[in-house]
Biopython code that builds the backbone (N, CA, C, O; Angstrom):
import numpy as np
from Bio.PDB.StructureBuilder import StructureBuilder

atoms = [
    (1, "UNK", "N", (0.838, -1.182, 0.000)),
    (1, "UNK", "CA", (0.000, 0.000, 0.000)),
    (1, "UNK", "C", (0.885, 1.249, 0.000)),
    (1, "UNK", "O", (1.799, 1.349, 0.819)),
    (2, "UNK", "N", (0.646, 2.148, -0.851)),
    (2, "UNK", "CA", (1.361, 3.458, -0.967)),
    (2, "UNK", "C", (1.104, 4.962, -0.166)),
    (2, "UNK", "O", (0.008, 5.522, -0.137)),
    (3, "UNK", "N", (2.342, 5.483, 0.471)),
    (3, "UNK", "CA", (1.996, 6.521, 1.579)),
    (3, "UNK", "C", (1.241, 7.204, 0.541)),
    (3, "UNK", "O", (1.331, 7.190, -0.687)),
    (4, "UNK", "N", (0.303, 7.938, 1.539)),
    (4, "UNK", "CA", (-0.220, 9.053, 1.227)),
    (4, "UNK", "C", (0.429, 10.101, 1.156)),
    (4, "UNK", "O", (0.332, 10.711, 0.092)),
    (5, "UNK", "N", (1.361, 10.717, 2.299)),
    (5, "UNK", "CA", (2.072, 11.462, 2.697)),
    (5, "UNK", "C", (3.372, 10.765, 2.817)),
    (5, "UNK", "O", (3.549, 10.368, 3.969)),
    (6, "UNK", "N", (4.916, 10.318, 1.525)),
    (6, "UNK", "CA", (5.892, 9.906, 1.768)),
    (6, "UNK", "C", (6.665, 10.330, 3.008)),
    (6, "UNK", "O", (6.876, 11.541, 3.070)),
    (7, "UNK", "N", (7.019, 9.765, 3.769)),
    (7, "UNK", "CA", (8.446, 10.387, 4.818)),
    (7, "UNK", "C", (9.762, 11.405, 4.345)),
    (7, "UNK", "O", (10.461, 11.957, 5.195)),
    (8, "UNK", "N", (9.962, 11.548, 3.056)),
    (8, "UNK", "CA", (10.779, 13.234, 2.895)),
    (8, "UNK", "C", (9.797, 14.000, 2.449)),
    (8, "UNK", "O", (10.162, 15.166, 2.602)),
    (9, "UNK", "N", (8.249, 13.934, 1.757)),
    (9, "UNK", "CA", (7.632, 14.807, 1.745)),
    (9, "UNK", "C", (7.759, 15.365, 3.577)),
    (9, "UNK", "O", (8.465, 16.351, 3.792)),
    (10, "UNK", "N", (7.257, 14.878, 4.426)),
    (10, "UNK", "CA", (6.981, 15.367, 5.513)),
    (10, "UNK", "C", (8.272, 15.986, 5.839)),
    (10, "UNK", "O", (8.269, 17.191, 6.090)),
    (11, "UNK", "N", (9.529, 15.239, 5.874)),
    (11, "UNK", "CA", (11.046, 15.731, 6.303)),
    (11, "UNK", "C", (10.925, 17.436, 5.751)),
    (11, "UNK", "O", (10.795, 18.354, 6.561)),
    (12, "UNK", "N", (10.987, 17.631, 4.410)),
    (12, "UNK", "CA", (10.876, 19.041, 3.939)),
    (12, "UNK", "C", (9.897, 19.712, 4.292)),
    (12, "UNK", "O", (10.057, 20.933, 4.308)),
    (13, "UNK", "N", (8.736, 19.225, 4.638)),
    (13, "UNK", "CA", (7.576, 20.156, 5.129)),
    (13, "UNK", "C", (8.231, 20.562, 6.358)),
    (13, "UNK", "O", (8.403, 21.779, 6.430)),
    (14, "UNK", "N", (8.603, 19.946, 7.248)),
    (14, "UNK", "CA", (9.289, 20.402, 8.675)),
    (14, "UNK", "C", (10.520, 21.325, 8.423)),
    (14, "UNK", "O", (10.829, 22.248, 9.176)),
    (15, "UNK", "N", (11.127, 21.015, 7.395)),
    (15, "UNK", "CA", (12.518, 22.057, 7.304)),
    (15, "UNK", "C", (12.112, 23.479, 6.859)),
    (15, "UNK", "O", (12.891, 24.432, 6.828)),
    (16, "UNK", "N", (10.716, 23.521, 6.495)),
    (16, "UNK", "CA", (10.784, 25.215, 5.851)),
    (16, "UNK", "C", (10.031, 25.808, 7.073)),
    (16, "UNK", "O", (9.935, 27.035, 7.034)),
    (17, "UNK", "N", (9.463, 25.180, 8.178)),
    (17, "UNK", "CA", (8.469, 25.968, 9.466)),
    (17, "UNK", "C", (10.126, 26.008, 10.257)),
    (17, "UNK", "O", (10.047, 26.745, 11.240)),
    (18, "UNK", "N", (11.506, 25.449, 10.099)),
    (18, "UNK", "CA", (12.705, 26.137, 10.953)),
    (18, "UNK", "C", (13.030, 27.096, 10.589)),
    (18, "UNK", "O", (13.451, 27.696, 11.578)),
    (19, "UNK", "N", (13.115, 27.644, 9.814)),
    (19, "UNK", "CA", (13.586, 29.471, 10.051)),
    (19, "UNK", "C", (12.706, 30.123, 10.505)),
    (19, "UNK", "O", (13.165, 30.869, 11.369)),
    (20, "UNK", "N", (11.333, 30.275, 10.335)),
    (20, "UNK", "CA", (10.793, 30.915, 11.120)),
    (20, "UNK", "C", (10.446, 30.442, 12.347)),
    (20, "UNK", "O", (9.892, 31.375, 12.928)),
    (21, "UNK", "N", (10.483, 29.444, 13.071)),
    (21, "UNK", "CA", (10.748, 29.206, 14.131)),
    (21, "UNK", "C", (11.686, 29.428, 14.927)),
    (21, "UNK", "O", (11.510, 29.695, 16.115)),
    (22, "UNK", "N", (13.160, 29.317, 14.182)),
    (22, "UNK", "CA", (14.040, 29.595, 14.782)),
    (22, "UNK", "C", (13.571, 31.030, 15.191)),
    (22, "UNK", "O", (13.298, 31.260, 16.369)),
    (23, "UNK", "N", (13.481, 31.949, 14.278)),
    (23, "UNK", "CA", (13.087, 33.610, 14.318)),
    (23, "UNK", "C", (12.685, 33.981, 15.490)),
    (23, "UNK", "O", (13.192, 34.750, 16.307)),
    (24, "UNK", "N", (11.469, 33.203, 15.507)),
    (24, "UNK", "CA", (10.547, 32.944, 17.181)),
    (24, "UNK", "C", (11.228, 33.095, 18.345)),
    (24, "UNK", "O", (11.423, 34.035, 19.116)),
    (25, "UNK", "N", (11.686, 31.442, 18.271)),
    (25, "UNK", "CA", (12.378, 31.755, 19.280)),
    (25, "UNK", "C", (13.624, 32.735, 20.113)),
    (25, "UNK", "O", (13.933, 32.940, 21.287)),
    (26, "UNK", "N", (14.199, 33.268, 18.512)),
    (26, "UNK", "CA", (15.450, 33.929, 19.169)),
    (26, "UNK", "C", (14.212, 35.364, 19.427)),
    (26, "UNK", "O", (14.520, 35.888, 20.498)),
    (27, "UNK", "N", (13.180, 35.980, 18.897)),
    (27, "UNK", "CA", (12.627, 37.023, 19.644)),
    (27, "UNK", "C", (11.964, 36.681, 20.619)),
    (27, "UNK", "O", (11.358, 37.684, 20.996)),
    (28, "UNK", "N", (11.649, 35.545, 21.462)),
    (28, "UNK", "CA", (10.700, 35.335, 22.439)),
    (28, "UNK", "C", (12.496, 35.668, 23.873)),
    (28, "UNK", "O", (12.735, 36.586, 24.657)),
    (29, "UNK", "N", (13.200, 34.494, 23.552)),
    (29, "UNK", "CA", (14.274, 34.935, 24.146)),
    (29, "UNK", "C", (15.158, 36.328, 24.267)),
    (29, "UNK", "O", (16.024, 36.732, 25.043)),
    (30, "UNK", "N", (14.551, 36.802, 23.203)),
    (30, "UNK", "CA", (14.990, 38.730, 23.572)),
    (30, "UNK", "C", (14.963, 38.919, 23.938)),
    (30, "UNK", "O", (15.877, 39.464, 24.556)),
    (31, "UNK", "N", (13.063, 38.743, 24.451)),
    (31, "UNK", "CA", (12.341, 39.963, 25.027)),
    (31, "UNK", "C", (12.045, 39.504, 25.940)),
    (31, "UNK", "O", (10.825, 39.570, 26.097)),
    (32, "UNK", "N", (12.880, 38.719, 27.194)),
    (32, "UNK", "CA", (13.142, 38.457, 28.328)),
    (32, "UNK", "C", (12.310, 37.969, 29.354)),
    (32, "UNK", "O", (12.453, 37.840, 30.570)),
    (33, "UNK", "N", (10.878, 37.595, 28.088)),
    (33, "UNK", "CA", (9.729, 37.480, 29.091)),
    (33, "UNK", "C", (9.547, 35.812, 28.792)),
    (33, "UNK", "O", (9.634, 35.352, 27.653)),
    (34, "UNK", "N", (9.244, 34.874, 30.152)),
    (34, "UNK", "CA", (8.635, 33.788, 29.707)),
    (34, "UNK", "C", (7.799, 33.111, 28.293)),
    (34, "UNK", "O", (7.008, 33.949, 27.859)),
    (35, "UNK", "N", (7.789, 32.103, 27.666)),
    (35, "UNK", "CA", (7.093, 32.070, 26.396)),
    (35, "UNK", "C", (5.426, 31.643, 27.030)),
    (35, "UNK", "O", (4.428, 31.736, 26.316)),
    (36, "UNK", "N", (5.397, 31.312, 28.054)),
    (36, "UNK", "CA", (3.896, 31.176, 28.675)),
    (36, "UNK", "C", (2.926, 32.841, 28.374)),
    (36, "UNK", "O", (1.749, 32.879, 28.017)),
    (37, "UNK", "N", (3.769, 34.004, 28.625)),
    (37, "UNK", "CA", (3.559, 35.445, 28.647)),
    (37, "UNK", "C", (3.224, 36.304, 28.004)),
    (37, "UNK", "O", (2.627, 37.366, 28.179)),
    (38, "UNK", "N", (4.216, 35.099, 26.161)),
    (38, "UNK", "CA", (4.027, 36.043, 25.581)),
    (38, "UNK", "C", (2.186, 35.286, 24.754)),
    (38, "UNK", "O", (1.266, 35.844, 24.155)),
    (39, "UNK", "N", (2.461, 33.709, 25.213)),
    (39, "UNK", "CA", (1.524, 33.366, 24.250)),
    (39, "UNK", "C", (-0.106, 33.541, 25.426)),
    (39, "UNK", "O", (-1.091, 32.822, 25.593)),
    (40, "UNK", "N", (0.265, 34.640, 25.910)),
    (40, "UNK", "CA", (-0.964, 35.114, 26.734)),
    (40, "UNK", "C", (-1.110, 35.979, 26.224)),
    (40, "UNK", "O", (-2.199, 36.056, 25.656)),
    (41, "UNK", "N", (-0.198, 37.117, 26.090)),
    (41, "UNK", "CA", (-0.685, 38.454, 25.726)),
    (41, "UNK", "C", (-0.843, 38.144, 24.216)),
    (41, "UNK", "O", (-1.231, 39.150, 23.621)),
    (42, "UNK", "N", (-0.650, 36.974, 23.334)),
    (42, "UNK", "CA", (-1.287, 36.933, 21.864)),
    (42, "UNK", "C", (-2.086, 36.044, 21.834)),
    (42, "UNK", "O", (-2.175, 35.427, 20.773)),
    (43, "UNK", "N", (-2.899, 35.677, 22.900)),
    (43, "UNK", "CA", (-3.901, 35.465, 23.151)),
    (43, "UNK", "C", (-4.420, 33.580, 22.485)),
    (43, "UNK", "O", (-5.437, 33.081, 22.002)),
    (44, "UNK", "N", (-2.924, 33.060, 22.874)),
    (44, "UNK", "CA", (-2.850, 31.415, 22.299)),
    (44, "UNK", "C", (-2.335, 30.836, 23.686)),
    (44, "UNK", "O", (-1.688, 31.406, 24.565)),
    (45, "UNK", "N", (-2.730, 29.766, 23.632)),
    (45, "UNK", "CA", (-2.222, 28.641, 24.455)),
    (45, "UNK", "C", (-0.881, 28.631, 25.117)),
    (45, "UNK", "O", (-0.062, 28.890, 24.236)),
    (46, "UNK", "N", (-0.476, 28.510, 25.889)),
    (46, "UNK", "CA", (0.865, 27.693, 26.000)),
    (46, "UNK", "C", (1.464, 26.961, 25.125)),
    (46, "UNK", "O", (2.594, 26.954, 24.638)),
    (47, "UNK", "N", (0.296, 26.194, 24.972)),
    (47, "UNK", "CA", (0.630, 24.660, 24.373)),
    (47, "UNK", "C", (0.578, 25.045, 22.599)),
    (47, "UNK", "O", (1.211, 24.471, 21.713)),
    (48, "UNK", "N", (-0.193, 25.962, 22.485)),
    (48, "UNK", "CA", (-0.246, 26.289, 20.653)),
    (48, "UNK", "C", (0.986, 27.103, 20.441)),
    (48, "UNK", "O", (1.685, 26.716, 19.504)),
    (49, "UNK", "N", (1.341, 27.978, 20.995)),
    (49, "UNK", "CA", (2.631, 28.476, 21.128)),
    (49, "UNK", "C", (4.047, 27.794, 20.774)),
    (49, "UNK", "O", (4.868, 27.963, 19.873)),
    (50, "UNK", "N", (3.931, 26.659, 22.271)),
    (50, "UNK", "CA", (5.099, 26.438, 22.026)),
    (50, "UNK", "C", (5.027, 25.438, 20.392)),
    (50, "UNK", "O", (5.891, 25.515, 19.518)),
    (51, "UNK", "N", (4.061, 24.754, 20.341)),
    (51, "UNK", "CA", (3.972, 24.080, 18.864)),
    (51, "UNK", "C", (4.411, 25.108, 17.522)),
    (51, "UNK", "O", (4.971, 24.781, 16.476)),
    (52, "UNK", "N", (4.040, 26.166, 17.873)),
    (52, "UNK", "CA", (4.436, 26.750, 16.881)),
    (52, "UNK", "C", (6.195, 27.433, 16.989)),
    (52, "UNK", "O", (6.783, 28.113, 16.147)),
    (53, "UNK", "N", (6.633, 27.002, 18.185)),
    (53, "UNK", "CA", (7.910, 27.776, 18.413)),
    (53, "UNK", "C", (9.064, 26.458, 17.822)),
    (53, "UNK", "O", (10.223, 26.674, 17.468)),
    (54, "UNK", "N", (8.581, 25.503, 17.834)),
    (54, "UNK", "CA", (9.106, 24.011, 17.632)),
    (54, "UNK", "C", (8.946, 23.631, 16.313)),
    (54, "UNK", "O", (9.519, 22.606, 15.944)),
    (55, "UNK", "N", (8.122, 24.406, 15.357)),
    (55, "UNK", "CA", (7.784, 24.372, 14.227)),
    (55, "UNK", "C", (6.956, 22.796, 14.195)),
    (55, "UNK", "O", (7.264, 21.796, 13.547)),
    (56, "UNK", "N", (6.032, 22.965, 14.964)),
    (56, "UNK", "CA", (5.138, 21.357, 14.630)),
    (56, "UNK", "C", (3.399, 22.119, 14.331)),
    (56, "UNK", "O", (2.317, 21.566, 14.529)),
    (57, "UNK", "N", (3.636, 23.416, 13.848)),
    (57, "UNK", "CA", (1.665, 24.000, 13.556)),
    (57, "UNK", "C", (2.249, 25.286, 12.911)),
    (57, "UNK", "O", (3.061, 26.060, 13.419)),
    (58, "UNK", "N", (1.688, 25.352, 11.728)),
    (58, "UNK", "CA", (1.376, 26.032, 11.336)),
    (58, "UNK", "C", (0.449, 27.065, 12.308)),
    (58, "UNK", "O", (0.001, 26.822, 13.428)),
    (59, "UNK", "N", (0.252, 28.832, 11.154)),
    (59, "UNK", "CA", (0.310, 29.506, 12.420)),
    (59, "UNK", "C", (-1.064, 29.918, 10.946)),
    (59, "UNK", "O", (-1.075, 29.321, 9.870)),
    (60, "UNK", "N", (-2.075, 31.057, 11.346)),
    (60, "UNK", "CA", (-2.709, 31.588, 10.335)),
    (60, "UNK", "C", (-1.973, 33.196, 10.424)),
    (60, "UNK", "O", (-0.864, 33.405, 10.914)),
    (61, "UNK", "N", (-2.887, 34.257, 9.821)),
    (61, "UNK", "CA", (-1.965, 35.554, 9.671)),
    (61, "UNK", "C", (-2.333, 35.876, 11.132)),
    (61, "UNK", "O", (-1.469, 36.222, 11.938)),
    (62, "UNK", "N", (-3.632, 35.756, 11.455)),
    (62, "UNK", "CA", (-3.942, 36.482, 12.631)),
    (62, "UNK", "C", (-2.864, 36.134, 13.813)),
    (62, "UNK", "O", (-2.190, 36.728, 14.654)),
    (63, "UNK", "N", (-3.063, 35.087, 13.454)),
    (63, "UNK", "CA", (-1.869, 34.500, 14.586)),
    (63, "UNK", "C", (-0.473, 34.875, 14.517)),
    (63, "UNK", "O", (0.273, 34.938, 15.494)),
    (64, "UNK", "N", (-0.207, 35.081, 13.509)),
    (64, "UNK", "CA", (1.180, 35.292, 13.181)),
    (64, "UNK", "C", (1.691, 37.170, 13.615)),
    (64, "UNK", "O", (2.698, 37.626, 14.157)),
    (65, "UNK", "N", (0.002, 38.055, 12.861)),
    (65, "UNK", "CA", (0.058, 39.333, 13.735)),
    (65, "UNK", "C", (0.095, 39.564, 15.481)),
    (65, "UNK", "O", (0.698, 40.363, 16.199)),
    (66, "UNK", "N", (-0.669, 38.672, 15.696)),
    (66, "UNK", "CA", (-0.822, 38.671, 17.416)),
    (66, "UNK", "C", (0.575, 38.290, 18.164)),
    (66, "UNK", "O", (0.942, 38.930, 19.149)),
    (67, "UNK", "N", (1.164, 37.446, 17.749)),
    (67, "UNK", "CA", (2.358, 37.023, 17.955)),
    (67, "UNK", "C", (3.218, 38.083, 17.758)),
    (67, "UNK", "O", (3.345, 38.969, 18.603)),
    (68, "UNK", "N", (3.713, 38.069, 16.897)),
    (68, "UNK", "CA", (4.675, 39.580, 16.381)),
    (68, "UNK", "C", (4.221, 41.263, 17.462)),
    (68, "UNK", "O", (5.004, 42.146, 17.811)),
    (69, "UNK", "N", (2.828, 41.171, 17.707)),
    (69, "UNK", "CA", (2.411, 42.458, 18.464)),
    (69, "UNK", "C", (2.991, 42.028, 20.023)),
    (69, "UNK", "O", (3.906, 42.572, 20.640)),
    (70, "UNK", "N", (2.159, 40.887, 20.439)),
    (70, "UNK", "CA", (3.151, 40.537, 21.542)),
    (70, "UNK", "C", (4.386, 40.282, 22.044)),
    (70, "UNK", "O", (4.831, 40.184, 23.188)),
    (71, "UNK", "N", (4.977, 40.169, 20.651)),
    (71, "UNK", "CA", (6.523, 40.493, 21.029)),
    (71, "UNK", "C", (7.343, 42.294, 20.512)),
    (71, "UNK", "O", (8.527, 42.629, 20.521)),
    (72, "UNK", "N", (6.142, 43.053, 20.135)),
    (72, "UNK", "CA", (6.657, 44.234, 19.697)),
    (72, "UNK", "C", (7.909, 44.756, 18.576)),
    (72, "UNK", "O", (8.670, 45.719, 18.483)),
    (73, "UNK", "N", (7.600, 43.433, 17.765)),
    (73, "UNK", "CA", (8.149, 43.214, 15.938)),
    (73, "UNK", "C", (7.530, 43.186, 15.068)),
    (73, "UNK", "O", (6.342, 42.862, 15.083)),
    (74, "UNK", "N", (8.223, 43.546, 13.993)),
    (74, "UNK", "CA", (7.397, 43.524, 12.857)),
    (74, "UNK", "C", (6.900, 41.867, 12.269)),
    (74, "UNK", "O", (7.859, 41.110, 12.118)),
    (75, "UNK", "N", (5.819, 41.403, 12.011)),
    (75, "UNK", "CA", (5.942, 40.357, 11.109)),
    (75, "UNK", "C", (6.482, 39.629, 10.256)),
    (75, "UNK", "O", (6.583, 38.402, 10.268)),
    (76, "UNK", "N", (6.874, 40.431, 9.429)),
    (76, "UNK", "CA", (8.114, 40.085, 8.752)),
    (76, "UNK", "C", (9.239, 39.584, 9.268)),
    (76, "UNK", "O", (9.667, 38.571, 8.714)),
    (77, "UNK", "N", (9.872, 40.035, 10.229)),
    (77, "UNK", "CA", (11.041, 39.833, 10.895)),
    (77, "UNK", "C", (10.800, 38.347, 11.473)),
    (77, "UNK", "O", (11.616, 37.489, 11.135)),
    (78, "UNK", "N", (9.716, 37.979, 12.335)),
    (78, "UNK", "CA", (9.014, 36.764, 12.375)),
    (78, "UNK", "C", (9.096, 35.576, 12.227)),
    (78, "UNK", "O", (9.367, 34.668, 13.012)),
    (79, "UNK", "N", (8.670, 35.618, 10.402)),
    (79, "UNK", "CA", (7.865, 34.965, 9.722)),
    (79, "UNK", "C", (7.994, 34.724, 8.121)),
    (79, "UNK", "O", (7.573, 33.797, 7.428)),
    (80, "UNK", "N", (8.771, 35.957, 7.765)),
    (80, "UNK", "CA", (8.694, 36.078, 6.349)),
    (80, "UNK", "C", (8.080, 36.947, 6.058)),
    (80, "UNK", "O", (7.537, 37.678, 6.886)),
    (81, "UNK", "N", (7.978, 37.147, 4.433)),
    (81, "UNK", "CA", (7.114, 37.888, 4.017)),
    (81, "UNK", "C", (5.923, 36.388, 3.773)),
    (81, "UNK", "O", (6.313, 35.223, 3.698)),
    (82, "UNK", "N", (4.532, 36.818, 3.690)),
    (82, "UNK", "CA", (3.718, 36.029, 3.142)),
    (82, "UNK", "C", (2.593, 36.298, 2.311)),
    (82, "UNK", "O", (2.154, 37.448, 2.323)),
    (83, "UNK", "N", (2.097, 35.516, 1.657)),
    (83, "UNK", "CA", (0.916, 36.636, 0.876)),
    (83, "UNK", "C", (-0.488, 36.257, 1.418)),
    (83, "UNK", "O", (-1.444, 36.940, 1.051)),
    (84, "UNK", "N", (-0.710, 35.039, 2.408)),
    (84, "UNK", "CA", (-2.172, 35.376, 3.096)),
    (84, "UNK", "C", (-2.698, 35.700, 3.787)),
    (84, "UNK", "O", (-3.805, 35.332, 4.180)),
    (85, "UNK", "N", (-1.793, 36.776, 4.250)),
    (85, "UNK", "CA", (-2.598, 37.989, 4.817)),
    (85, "UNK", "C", (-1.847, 38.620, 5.692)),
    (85, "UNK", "O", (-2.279, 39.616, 6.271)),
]
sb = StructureBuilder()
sb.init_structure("model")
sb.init_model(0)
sb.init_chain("A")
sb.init_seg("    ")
for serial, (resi, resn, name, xyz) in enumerate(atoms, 1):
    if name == "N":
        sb.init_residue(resn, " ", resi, " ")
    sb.init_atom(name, np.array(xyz, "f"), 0.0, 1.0, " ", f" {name:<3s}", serial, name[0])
structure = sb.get_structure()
């Protein structure tokens, strides 16, 4: 029976959510505040947070703005540039 989803499809899907994760994390560690703190004041989980700091979730824009506001950066800097939204 044939994957649906091969094992380096998935390998490369995980390698392009590390730079912007990495990003994450080196601004969550900036800004000197717990990552519980910041994913309060952007109004996510702990637990969705750190998934997204680990690069295991995708994020939407809103999320990706709320995030960036709670850490007092631009999006871009983030995340990338992106085009949905």
């Amino acid at each position: 029976m044939a994957r649906v989803f091969p094992r380096a499809a998935r390998r490369n899907a995980a390698r392009r959510n590390v730079q912007p994760a990495l990003a994450l994390k080196i601004a969550i560690w900036r800004s000197g505040r717990p990552q519980y703190e910041i994913a309060l004041a952007a109004g996510l989980s702990a637990t969705t947070l750190s998934m997204i700091v680990v690069g295991r979730r995708q994020t939407s824009a809103s999320e990706r703005r709320r995030i960036a506001r709670a850490l007092g950066v631009a999006v871009g800097r983030l995340f990338g540039a992106r085009r949905d939204g």
